[in-house]
C-alpha positions in Angstrom: 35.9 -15.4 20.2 33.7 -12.7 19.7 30.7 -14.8 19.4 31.9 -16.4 22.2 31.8 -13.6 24.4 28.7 -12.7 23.4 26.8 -15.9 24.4 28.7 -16.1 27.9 27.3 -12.5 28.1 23.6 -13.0 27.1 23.4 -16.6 29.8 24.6 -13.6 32.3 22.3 -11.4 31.5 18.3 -12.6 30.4 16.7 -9.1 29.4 20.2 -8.8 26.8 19.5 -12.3 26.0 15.5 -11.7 25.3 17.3 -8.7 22.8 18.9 -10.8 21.1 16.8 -13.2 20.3 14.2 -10.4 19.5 17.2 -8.6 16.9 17.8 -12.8 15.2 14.4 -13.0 14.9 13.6 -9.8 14.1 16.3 -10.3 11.0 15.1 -13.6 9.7 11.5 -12.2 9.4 13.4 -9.2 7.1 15.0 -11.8 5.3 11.8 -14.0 4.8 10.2 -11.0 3.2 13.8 -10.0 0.8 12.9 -13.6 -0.7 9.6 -13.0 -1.0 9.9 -10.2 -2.9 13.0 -11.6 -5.4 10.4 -14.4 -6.3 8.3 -11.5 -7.6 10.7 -10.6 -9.9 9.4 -13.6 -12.2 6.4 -14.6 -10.4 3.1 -12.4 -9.9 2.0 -12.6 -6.5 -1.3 -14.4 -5.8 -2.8 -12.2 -3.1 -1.8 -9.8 -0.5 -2.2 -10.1 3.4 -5.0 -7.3 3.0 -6.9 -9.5 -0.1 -6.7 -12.3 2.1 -7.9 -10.8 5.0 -10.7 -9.0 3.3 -11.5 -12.3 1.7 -11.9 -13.9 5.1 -14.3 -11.3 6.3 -16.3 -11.0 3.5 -17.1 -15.3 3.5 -17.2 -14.8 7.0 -20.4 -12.2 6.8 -23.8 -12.5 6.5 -23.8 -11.1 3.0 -23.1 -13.3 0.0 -20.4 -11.1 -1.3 -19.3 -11.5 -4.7 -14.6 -11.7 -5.0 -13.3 -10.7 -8.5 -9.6 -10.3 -9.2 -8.0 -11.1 -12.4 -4.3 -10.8 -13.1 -3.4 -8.8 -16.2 0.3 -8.1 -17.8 1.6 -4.8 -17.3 1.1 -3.9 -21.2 -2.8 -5.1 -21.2 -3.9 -2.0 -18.7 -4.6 1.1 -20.2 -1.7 3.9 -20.3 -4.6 6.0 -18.8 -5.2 4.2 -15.7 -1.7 3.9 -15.0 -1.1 7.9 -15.5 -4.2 8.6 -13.6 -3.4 6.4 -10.4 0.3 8.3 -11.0 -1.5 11.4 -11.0 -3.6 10.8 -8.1 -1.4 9.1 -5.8 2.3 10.0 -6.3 3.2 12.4 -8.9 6.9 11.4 -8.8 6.3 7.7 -8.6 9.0 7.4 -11.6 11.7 9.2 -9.8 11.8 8.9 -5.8 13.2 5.8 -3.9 10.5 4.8 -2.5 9.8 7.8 -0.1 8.6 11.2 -0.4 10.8 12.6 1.8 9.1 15.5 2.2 5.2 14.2 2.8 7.1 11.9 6.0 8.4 15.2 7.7 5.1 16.9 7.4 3.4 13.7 8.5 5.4 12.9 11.4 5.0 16.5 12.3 1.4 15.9 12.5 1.5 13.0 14.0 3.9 14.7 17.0 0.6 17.6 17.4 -1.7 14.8 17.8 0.7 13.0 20.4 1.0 16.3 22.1 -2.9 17.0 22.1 -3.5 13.8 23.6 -1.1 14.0 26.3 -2.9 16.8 27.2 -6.5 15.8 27.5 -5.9 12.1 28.1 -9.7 11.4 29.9 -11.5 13.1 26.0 -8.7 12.5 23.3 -9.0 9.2 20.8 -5.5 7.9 20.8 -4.0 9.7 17.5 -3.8 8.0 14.7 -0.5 7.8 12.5 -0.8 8.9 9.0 2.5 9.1 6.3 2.8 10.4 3.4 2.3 7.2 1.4 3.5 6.5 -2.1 2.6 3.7 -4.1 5.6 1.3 -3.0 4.6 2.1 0.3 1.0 1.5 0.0 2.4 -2.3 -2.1 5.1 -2.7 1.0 1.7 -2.7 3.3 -0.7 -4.5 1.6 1.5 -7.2 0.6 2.7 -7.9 3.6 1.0 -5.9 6.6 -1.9 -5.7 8.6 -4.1 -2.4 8.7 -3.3 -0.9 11.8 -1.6 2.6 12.1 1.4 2.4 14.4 5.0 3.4 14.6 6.0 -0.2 14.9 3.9 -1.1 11.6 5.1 2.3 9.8 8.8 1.6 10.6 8.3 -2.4 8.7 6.6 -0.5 6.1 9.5 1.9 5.6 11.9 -0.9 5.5 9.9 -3.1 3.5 9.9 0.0 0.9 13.0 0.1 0.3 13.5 -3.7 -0.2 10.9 -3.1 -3.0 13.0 -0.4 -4.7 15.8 -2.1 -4.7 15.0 -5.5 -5.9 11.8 -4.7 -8.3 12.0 -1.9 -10.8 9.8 1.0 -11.0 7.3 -1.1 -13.7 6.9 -4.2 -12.0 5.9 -2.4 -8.8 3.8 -0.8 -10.5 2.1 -3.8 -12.3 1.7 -5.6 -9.2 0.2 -2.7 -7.9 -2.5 -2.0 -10.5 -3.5 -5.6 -10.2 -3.7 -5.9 -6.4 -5.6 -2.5 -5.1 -9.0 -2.6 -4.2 -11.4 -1.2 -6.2 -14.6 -1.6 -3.9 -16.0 -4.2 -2.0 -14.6 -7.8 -3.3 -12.8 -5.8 -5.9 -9.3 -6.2 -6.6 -7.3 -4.7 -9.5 -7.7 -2.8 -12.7 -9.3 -5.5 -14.6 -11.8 -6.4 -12.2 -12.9 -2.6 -11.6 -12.8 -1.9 -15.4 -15.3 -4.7 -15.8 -17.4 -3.9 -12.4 -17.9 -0.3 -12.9 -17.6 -0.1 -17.0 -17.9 -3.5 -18.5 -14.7 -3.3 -20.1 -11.6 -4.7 -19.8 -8.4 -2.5 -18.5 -6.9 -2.0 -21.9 -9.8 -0.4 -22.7 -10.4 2.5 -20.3 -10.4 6.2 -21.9 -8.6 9.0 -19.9 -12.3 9.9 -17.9 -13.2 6.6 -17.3 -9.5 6.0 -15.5 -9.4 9.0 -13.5 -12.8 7.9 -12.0 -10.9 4.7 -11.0 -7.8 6.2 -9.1 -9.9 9.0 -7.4 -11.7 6.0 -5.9 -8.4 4.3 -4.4 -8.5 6.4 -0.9 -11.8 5.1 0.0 -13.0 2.5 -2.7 -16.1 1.2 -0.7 -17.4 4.9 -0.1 -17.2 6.0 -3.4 -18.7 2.3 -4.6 -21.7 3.4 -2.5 -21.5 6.6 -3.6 -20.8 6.7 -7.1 -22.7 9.9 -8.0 -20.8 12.1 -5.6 -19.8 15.8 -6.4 -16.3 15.1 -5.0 -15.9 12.2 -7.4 -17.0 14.1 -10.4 -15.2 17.1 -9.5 -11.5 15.5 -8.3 -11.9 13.4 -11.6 -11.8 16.3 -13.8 -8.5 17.5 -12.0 -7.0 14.4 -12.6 -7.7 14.2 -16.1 -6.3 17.7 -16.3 -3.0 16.2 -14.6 -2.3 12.9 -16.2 -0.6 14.8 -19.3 2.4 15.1 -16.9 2.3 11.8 -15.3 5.9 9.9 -16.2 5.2 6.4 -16.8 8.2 4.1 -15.8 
C-alpha cells in the first residue's frame, strides 16, 4: 500500500519523481561498489580508476612513457615500507574506522574560510579547493573508484565508500591493496615497481632509509621523481625513519 502511494504520488509530482529515481539510482551505484569491494576480499584488484586513467593519458601523449606495476603478496613487501607509508600518511591507520575524525573538522573548517574568502572577492578569488584529512582507506576509497576532482559531491562518495572498506576488508588487506596500487612516479604503480625503479630491488628488500624515501614521495610522486635530490626529501626522510619505530602494523 505504501508503495502504492508512493508511485501515485511521484506520477503527481515530476521533480519528486526525478528524486526518486536519483535516490534508486543513487543506491544501486552504492551497491555496485559493496560488491566490488567483497570480490576483493579473495581477489586483488587489477587497476584503479586513477591507474586507468593515468594509463590512458600517458599512451595518449607524445612521450613514449614506460607503465610498470607488479602485484606482490602482502608478506613479500618490506615491514619497513609498510611502517614508513604508516608513518608518513596515517599514524593510526591500525586503529581508526576509516576516518580521522579530527583532521575532517579542521579540514572542513578550512575549507568554510576559503568558501567565505571567495564569496567575498568573487571577480580575483580561484574557486577554493576542498582538501580532507585523508587517511589511507580514504586515499584507496578514491583511487579505486573516483575521479580526481576536489568537490563536496566527490568527498561525500569518498566518505561513504570508506566506510564500506572498513567494514568489509580488514585493516591488512587494505593495506596490501594499497601498497600495490599507489603511484610511485610517472607510470609507476606500487611498492614493487618503485623499489625496482628507484633502487633496483625488489619490495622485500627495502632497508628502513631506502622506504622512508618511498612514502615521503606519495604526496607528490612525479615532483619528487623529478626532483630526487631535494632538501625536503632528504630532510622529511630522516623524520620518518625516526618515526617508523612506533608505526603499528595491522
Amino acid at each position: 500500500m505504501a508503495r502504492l502511494q508512493l508511485l501515485n504520488f511521484s506520477r503527481q509530482h515530476p521533480v519528486m519523481r526525478w528524486l526518486l529515481w536519483v535516490c534508486i539510482a543513487w543506491l544501486g551505484l552504492q551497491f555496485f561498489f559493496l560488491a566490488r569491494i567483497a570480490v576483493m576480499t579473495r581477489v586483488a584488484p587489477e587497476s584503479t580508476s586513477f591507474e586507468r586513467s593515468e594509463a590512458w593519458r600517458i599512451a595518449t601523449s607524445k612521450d613514449k612513457l614506460r607503465w610498470r606495476q607488479d602485484w606482490v603478496p602482502y608478506a613479500k613487501i618490506s615491514d619497513h615500507l609498510k611502517r614508513a607509508v604508516i608513518a608518513s600518511e596515517d599514524d593510526i591507520f591500525a586503529q581508526h574506522d576509516g576516518v580521522q575524525w579530527d583532521a575532517i573538522e579542521k579540514a572542513w573548517a578550512k575549507n568554510a574560510k576559503a568558501e567565505l574568502q571567495a564569496s567575498r572577492a568573487p571577480n580575483k578569488a580561484r574557486p577554493p579547493k576542498v582538501v580532507g584529512g585523508s587517511t589511507i582507506t580514504q586515499q584507496l576509497a578514491k583511487n579505486l573508484f573516483l575521479s580526481g576532482e576536489r568537490t563536496f559531491v566527490r568527498k561525500g562518495q569518498e566518505f561513504v565508500l570508506t566506510l564500506m572498506l572498513e567494514a568489509v576488508l580488514d585493516k591488512r588487506r587494505i593495506l596490501e591493496i594499497y601498497l600495490n596500487h599507489v603511484e610511485w612516479g610517472e607510470g609507476i604503480f606500487g611498492a614493487e615497481a618503485a623499489a625496482q625503479h628507484y633502487f633496483q630491488k625488489s619490495a622485500s628488500q627495502l632497508t628502513s632509509w631506502e622506504a622512508a624515501r618511498l612514502a615521503v614521495m606519495l604526496p607528490r610522486p612525479k615532483h619528487y621523481q623529478k626532483f630526487p635530490q631535494s632538501e625536503y626529501l632528504a630532510g622529511r626522510s630522516e623524520i620518518i625513519v625516526s618515526r617508523m619505530g612506533g608505526a603499528q602494523l595491522p
